[in-house]
C-alpha positions as CSV (number, residue, x, y, z in Angstrom):
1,X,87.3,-1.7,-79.2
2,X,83.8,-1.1,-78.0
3,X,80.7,1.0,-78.9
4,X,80.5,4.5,-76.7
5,X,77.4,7.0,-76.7
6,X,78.6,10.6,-77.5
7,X,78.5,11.4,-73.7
8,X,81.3,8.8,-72.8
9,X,83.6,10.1,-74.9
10,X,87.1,10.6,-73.8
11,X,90.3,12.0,-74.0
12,X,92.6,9.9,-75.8
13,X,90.3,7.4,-77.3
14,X,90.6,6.6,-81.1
15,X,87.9,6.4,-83.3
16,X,87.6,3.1,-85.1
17,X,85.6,4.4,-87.5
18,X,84.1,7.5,-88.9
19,X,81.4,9.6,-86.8
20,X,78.3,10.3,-88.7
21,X,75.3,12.2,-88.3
22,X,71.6,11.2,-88.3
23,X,71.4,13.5,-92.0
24,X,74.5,11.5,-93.3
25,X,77.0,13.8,-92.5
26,X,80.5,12.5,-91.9
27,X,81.8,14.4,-88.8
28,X,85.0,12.8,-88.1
29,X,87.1,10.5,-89.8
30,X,88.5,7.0,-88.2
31,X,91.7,7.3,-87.0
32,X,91.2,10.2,-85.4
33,X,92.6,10.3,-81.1
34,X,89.6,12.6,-79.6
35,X,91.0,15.7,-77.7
36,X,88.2,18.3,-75.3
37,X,87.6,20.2,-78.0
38,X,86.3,17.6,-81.1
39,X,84.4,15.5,-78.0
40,X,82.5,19.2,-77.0
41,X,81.9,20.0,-80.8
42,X,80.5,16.2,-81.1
43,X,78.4,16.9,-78.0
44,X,76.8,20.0,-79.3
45,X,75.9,18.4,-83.2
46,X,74.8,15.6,-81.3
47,X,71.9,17.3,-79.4
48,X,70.9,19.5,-82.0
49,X,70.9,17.0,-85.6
50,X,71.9,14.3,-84.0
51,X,74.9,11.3,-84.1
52,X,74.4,8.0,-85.0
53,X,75.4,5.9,-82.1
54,X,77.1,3.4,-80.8
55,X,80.2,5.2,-81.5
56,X,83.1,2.5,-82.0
57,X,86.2,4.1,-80.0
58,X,89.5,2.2,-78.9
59,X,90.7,3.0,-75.3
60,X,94.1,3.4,-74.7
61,X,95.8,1.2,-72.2
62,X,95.8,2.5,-68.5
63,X,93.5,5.0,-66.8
64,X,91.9,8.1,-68.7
């Protein structure tokens, strides 16, 4: 398990818990295995509002 910024995001990592924005939001739920799609939506709400960051991830065994 380690802390990620939005921008490191990955395929295939997990969340360890949930994603939340600098207004409260809750974005994503932990538990959830990041695909393209989530991480690009993540990227986008994180430059406008914002994400609260470290974002706790864990990395899947091997490379990615």
């Amino acid at each position: 398990v380690r802390g990620v910024r939005v921008e490191e995001l990955r395929p295939m990592m997990i969340l360890e818990e949930d994603v939340v924005g600098l207004n409260g939001a809750t974005l994503t739920r932990a538990g959830l295995e990041l695909n393209r799609v989530i991480i690009a939506r993540l990227c986008n709400f994180a430059k406008g509002v914002g994400v609260k960051e470290p974002v706790r991830v864990r990395i899947p065994a091997g490379p990615i």
